[in-house]
N, C-alpha and C positions, 0 to 999 in steps of 0.2 A: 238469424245470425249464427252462424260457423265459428268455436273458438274449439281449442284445445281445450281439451278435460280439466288440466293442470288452474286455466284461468277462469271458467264455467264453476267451478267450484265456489269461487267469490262473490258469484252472484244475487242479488237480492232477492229473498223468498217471498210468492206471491202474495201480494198485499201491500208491497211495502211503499209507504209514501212516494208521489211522485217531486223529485225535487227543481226547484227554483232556480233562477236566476240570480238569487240573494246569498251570499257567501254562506258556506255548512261547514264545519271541521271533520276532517275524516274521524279525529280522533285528538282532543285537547290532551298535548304530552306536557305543553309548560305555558306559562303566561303570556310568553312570548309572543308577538306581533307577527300571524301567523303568514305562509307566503299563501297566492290565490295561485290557485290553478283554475283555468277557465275549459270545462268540456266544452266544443262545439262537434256536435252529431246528433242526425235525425232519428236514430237509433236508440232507444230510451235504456235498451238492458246493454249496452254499450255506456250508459251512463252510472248505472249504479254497478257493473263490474267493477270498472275501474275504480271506485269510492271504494266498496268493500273488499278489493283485493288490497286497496292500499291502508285501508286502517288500522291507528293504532301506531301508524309509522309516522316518526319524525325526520326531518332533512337537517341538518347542521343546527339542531338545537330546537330548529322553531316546527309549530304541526305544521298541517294543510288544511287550506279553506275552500272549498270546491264551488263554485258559481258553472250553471249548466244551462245552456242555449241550445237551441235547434233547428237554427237558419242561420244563413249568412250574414242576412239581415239585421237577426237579433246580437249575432257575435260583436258585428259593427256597432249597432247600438249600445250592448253592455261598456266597452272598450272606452268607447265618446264618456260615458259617466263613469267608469272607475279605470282609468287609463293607465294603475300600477299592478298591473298581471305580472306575474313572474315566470308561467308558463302557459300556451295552449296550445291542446288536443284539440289537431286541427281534423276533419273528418274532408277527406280529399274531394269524395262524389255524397253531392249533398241533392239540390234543386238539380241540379244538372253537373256534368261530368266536369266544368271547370270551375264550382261555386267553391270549391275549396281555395283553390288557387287564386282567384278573383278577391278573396280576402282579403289572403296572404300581402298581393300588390294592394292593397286599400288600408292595410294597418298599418304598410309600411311609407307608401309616399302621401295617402290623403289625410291620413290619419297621426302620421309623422309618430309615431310609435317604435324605436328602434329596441328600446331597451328586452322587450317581453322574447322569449325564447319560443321560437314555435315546432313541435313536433306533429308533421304528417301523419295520419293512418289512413288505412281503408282496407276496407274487405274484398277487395277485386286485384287478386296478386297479379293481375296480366297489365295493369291500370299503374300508371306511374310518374310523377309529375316532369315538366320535362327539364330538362339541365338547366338551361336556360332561368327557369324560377329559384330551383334551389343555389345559383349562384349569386344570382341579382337579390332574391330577396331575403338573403341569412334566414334559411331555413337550417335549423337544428340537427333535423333527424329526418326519416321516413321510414316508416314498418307499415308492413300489412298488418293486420289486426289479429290474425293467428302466430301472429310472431309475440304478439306481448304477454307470456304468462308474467306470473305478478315478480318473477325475479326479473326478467327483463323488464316491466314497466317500471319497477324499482329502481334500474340503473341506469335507463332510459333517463327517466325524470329528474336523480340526483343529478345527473350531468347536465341536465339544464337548468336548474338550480342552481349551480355551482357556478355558471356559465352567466346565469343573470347576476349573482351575489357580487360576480368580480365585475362586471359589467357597473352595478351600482354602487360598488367602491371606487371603480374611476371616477363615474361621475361626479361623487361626492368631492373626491380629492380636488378634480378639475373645480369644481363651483368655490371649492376652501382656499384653490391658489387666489381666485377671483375676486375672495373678500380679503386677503390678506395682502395683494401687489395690488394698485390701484389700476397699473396699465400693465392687466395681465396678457391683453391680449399684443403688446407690441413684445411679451417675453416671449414669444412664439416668434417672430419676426426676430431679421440676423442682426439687430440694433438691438435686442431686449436686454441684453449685458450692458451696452453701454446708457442706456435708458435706468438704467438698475443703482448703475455705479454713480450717476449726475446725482440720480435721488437721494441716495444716501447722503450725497456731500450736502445735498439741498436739506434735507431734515436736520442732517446734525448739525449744521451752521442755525437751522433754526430754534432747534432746542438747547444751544449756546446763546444765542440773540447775536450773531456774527453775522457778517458778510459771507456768501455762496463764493467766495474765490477758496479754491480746492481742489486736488483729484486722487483720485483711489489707483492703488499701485500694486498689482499680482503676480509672483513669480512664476516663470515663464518655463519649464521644462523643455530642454534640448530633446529632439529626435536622436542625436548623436550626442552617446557617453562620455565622448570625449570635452565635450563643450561646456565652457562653466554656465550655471544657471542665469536667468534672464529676467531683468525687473522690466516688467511692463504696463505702462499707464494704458488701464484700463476705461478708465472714465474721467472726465474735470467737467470741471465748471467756470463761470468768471473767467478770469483774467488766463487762467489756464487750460481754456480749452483746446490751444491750438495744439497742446502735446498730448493727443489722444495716439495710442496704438504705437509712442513715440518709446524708447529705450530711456530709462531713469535718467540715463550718463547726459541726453541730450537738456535735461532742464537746468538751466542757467541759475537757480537759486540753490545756493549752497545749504539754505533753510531745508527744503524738499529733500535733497538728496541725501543728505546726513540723517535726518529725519525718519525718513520712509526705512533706507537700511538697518538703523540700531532698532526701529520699531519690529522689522521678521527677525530681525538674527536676535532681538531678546525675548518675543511674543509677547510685548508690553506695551502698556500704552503710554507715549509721551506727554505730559503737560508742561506748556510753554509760556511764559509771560507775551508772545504774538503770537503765539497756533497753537495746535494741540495735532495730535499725530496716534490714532487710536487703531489697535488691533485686534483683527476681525479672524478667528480659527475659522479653520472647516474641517468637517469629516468628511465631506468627497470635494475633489477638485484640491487647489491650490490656497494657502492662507492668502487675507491680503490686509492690506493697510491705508486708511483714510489719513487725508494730509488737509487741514483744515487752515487757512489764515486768516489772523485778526485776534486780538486779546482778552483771552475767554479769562476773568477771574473765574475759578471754581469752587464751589465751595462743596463737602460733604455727599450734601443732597445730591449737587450735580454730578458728581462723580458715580452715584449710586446709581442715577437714571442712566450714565452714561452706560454700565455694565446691563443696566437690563434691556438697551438701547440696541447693546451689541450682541445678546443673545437675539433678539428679536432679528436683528440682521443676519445674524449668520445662516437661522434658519432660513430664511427670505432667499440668502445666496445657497441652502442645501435644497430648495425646492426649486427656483432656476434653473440648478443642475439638475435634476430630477427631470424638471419642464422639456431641456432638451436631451434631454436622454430617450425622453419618451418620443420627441419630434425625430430621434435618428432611427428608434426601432420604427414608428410607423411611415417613414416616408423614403427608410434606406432600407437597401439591401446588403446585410451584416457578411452574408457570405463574399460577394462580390465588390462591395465595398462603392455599390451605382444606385441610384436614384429607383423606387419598388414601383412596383404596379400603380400603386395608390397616387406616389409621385408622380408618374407618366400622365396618369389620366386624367391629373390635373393642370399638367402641362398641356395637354389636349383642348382642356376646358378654358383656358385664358386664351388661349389661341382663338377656337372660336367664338365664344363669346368678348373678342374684343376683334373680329371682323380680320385677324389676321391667319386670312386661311390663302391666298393668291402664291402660287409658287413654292408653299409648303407642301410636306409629302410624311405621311407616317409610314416605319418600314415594320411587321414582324417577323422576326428571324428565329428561325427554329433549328437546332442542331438536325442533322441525319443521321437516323442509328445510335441517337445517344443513350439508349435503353441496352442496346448490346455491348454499346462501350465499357452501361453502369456494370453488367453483368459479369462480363470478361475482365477486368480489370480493380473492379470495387467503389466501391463509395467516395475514398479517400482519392485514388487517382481522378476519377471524375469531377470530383470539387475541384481538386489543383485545374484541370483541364477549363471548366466554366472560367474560374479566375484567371488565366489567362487568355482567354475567348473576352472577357468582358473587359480585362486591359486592352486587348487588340483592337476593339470594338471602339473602346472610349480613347483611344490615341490617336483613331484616323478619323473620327466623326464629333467629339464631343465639343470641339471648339467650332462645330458650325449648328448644333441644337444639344439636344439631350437623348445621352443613351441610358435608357435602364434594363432589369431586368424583371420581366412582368413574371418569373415563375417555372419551375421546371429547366427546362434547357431551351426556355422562348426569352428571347430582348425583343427591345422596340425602340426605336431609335426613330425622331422626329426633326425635321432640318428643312432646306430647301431643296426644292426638286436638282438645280442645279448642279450638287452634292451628292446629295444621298439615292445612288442611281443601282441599279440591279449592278453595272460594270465595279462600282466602288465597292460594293459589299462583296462580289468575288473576288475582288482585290485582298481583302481581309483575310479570306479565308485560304488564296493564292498558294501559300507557303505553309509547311507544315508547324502545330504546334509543339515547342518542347516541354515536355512534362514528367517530370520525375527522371531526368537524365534520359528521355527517350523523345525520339519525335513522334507525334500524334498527326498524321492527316484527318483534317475534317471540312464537311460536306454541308453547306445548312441550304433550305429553303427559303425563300422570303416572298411574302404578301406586303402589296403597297398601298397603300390609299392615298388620293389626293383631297387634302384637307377641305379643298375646294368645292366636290363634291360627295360631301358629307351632309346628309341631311336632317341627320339628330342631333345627340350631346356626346361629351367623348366617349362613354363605353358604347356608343352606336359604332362612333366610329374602329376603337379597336375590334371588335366584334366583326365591321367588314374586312380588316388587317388579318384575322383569323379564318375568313371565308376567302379571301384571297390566295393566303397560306395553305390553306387545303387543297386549291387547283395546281398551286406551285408542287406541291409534294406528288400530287399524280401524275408531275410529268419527269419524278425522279429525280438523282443525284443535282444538286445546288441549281432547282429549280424556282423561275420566280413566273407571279401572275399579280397582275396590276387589278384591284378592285372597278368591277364597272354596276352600273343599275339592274342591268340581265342576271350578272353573276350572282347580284344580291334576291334576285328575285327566285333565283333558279335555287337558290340554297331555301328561302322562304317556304318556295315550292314544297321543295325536300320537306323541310318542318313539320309544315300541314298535312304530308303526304303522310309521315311516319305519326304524325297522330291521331289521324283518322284507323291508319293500321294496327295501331293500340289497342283503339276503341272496337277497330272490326271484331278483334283476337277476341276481347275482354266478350265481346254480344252474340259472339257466335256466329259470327257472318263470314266467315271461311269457310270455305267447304273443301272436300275430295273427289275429286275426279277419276276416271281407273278406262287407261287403255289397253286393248287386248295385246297381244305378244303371241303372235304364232310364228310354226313351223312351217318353213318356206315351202320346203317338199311337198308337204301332207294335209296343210294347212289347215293342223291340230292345235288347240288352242293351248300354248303353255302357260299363261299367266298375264297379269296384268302389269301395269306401271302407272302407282301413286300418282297423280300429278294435284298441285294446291292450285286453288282458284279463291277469288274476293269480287264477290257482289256489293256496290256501295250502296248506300241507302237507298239512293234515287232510282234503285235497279239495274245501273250499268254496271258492267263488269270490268275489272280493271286488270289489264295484262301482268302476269309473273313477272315479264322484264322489266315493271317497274316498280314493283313494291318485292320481288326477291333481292334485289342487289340492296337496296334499302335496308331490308330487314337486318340482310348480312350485314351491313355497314357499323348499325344500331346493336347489334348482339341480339335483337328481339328473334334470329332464325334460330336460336336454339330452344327459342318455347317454342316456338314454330314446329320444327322439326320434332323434337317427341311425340307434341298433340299429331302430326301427320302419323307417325310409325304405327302409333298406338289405333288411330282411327284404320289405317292399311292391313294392319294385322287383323281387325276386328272386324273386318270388311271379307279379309277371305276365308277366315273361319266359317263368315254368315253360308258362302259360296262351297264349301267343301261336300256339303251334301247334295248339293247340284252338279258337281262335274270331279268328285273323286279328291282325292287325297293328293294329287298328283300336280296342282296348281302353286306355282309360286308368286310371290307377291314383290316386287321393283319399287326400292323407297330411294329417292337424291339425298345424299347426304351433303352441305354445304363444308366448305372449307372451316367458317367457326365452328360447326357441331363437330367438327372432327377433332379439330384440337381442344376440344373443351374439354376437362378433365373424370365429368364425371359421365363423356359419350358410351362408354363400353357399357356402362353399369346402367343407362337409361333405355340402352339396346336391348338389355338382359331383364330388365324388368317390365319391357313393352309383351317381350315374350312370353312370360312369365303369366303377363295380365292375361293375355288373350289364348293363352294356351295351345297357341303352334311350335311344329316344332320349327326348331332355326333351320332346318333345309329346306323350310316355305319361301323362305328370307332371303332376298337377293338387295344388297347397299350399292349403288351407282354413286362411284364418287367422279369428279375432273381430274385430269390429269394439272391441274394446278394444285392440286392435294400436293404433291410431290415437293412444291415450293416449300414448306413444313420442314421439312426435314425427312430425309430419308430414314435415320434410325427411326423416328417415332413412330413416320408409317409405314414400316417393316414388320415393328411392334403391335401395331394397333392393328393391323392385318393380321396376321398369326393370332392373336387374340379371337377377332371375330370366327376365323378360319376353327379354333378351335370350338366354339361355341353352337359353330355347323350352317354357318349363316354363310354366302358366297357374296362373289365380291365382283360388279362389273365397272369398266372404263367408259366413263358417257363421253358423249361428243369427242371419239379418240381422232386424233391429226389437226384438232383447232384451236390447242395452245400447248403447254412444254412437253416436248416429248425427249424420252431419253431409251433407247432401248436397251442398252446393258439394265438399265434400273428398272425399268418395265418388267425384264426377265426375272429378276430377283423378288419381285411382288408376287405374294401369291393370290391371281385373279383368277377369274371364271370365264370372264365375255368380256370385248371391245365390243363396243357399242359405234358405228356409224353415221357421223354426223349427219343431217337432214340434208344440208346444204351441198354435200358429195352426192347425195342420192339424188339430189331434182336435178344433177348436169347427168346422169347416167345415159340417157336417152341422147343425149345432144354430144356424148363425144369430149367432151370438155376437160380439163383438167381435174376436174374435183370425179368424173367418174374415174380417171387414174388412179386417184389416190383411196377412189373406195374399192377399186383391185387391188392396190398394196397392202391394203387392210386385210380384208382378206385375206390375203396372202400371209401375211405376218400372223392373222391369230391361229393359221394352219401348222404354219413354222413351231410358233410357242405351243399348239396343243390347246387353244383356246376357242372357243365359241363365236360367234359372232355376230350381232344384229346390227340390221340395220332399221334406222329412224326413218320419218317420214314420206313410209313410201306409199303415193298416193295413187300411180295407176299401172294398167297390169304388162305393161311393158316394160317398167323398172324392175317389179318382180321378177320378170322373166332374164331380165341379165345379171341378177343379182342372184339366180339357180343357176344359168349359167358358170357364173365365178366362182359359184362353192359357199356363198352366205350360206349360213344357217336358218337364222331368224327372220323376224321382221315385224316391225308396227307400221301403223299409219292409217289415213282414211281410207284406204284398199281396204283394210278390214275390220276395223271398229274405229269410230269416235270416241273419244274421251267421254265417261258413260257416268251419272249419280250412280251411288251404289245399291239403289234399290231395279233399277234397271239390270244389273248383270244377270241375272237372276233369268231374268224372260232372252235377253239378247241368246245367255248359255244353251237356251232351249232349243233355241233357231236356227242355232248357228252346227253347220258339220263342216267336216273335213273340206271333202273338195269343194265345195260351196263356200269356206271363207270369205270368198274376195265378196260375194252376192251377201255378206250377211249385215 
């Protein structure tokens, strides 16, 4: 096991008991009912680190009780007999590389376990669980295991301690509404006020020994200042139920009405020789007033009960409030003032699960460029901007299903196909919005699914709303794509594809490849060019064009990319004593590793390691680099440029080209697409445009290679035009790096092409 110094230091000196599955205190600081933390990892001094790095430490009063496991199996097992964990050290690659994660899904839907807080580790930093788990199954955290010296495990942990503590004061509160309202669960439902308010009348008539003819009366706060306030029947009973939700003025008994008013305007309670009219304070919400009929004598006693009657109530009506306070944070969206994620997907779930899916269609709509908006303009105009996005949204759709806001600058919006059509939602966004005294044009995407064919539960289906939505966006400004079973498969694909590639990274099963680069003239060998490869398990080898774009997609091409530089650099070092000092080494550098922030510094430590100097070093970037920004790669050019590293244009004429900004870069070489080379011979348009090239990097003072040139008649037009360079199977194949060595031996000048 690999740890930093800082957390190695905590470790248990040899000898020291091995521990149990039986709870142990790191360290009794009070009496207190300690919380458990559960280790699971196969790893035993991964077990007593953590114990004694944390001992002697307390969490909000109470110690730590440590219970340690070393299967999946046995985690499961402990869990089943002591199911109040507070947190676990979940150990990611246990039995195999998804035993972590196979838990994780098994504590939380077989094992119904929500409460426990679970934090990730693992000692394989290229290994990482994939989105998808950490969203579905409220996973806490994840660190490598060199990340946790004992300050970070420390703050790691108190935050999920903190995280269960409020977790199990909900719980408690919810279980205490449950023994305190008899039908807590219809308080949740939009009748639980008036379910609330009948009771009352119902209890108090019965702790009078009266007739249940009654109803409770709440002042009504205007939206508008100008309006006098408003008595509204809240609830009745008996003979007066019919004036539920009814304005005081409308009840016909001048008992009630007299009554109910001197009862709020005095904060008193009435006692009547035929009713009684008792008032009820609040601290949040509005007072109200029980209107009770029938001829209560009272005596002493009952008037006493009757006060402790109404404290008891009041509370009852301050956790009601409370009840739906809590039902508008979890199922509203506060910003936008629309039904949340949580809302939608349960809108989703009644739908299919009550078989009404025929002619339904779920839409997600995602802003375009609302990251540059937040940027350019701030936080504050971006909100105003959603809030009107989300009125626009809920004015032209909301009266034919439900619009919410799942999050970010994504809605979803559920209705019939009929309705809710790719035409309606550009409809929406047609005209521009105003915002802050300005107009705002905006652009959104949308992904649709048809409810119909959905063949999970609802986050399956928003899930394909969001695999939808990602086809829509690659086809640009307020673009849409309808979910079909390919598209879900081809994303599947994806999935598997990028986790196998994980695992390849993490095992060592990538490899470097290295193609020669000679002088077209002379045909002296000037260098080679990186190229990455991946052998899968079963032995096949699996093409760059489908796991580089991927990589890129996923951000994994920036582990990618160093491991490449650093293997490239160490590669022609090995070579320098074979064919001179005078060999340069050609590494791709991807569009993410260029804008990533810490590229220059990972360039400068590759070099660093391997001890070339940076005029060995040659970076091929695209000319889709350019899409970036010009300052930054003007910047980050000059940078490299300083460090003595050069800089060439791959595949130049087969995507954005600008030549004012071309000139302004400081480059080395254009590079000659493959695909211009193999028409050379044929006369074709692409050998035209590997004459322009040419042409052009003579103009600029540039170099110039050409890619894939396979046989010696392409050569020969390509010395014709003035190329410089050239790779391809004419003169080496993409070669392991223990072969350069022997091919350098064999190979001379005019014999190239033969080598």
């Amino acid at each position: 096991m690999s740890q930093p110094d800082e957390f190695v230091t905590f470790a248990d000196e040899p000898g020291a008991a091995v521990p149990t599955a039986s709870a142990e205190r790191a360290a009794p600081v009070a009496s207190a009912r300690p919380w458990t933390v559960l280790i699971v990892d196969d790893d035993e001094d991964v077990h007593q680190v953590t114990r004694f790095s944390l001992e002697g430490v307390d969490f909000l009063g109470r110690p730590l009780a440590f219970a340690s496991v070393y299967s999946a199996a046995e985690a499961l097992d402990f869990l089943r007999k002591t199911p109040d964990v507070a947190v676990i050290l979940l150990d990611v690659v246990m039995e195999d590389d998804h035993a972590g994660l196979d838990v994780v899904g098994k504590i939380r839907d077989s094992l119904g376990l929500q409460k426990p807080r679970i934090i990730l580790r693992t000692g394989q930093p290229g290994y990482a669980p994939e989105m998808t788990a950490v969203r579905d199954y409220d996973i806490n955290d994840y660190k490598t295991k060199s990340e946790l010296t004992r300050t970070k495990l420390f703050t790691t942990l108190m935050a999920a301690i903190r995280a269960f503590d409020q977790i199990c004061r909900i719980e408690a509160g919810r279980q205490g509404l449950e023994r305190i309202v008899q039908s807590s669960g219809q308080l949740l439902q939009e009748q639980g006020l008036r379910g609330f308010a009948a009771g009352v009348i119902t209890q108090l008539a019965a702790l009078m020994g009266t007739s249940s003819d009654g109803l409770v009366c709440a002042v009504h706060d205007s939206a508008d200042a100008n309006e006098p306030e408003q008595l509204v029947i809240i609830g009745a009973a008996g003979r007066f139920e019919r004036y539920i939700q009814a304005d005081i003025s409308t009840v016909e008994d001048d008992r009630v009405r007299s009554g109910l008013l001197q009862c709020l305007k005095d904060q008193r309670n009435l006692y009547r020789e035929d009713h009684l009219v008792i008032y009820f304070p609040s601290s949040v919400g509005s007072p109200f007033a029980t209107f009770v009929d029938g001829r209560v004598p009272l005596s002493q006693i009952d008037e006493r009960l009757l006060q402790v009657f109404c404290s008891n109530v009041a509370l009852c009506a301050k956790n009601i409030h409370l009840v739906q306070q809590l039902r508008e944070q979890a199922f509203s969206d506060l910003l936008v003032r629309l039904p949340n994620r949580t809302a939608f997907v349960e809108q989703i779930q009644q739908r299919l699960a009550g078989g009404e899916t025929s002619g339904q269609v779920m839409a997600v709509v995602d802003i375009d460029a609302f990251g540059e908006i937040n940027n350019a303009f701030g936080h504050v105009h971006a909100d105003q901007l959603l809030r009107a996005i989300a009125q626009r949204l809920a004015a032209a759709l909301a009266d034919h299903g439900t619009v919410a806001r799942l999050g970010g600058d994504a809605f979803g919006i559920l209705g019939p196909e009929s309705v809710l059509t790719p035409a309606a939602l550009r409809g929406v966004f047609a005209s521009p919005f105003r915002v802050g005294g300005h107009e705002q044009r905006v652009h959104a995407g949308c992904g649709f699914v048809r409810l119909s064919d959905v063949s999970g539960d609802a986050p399956s289906a928003l899930k394909d709303g969001f695999i939808a939505l990602k086809l829509a966006k690659r086809a640009g400004l307020d673009g849409h794509a309808w979910f079909s079973a390919s598209l879900g498969a081809a994303a599947l694909e994806r999935t598997r594809l990028l986790n196998n590639l994980e695992q390849a990274f993490s095992r060592n099963r990538l490899f470097a490849v290295y193609q020669p680069q000679v002088d077209l003239s002379s045909g002296r060998v000037l260098g080679f060019e990186a190229l990455m490869r991946w052998r899968d398990e079963d032995g096949s080898l699996i093409g760059p064009d489908r796991f580089i774009p991927l990589a890129e997609s996923s951000g994994l091409i920036v582990a990618l990319g160093n491991w490449m530089l650093r293997c490239a650099l160490q590669t022609l070092r090995s070579l320098q004593g074979v064919a001179g000092a005078d060999l340069r080494m050609a590494v791709n550098v991807s569009v993410v590793q260029f804008r990533d922030p810490a590229f220059l510094d990972n360039v400068a430590a590759a070099l660093r390691e391997s001890g070339m100097d940076a005029q060995c070093l040659e970076l091929e970037i695209t000319e889709s680099v350019a899409m970036i920004g010009a300052d930054l790669v003007r910047d980050t050019l000059n940078r490299l440029r300083e460090l003595g590293v050069a800089i060439a244009i791959d595949d130049f004429g087969t995507g954005y080209s600008s030549l004012s900004y071309l000139e302004s870069l400081p480059v080395d070489r254009l590079k000659i697409d493959r695909s211009f080379v193999q028409s050379l011979a044929l006369g074709g348009s692409g050998g035209r445009i590997a004459h322009l090239v040419v042409d052009l990097g003579r103009q600029l003072g540039l170099r110039v290679l050409a890619e894939g040139v396979e046989v010696e008649q392409q050569a020969q037009v390509l010395r014709q035009l003035g190329c410089h360079e050239a790779q391809g199977y004419l003169f080496g194949r993409p070669m392991m790096a223990e072969e350069l060595a022997h091919w350098m031996n064999q190979h001379t000048g005019p014999d190239a092409s033969k080598a």
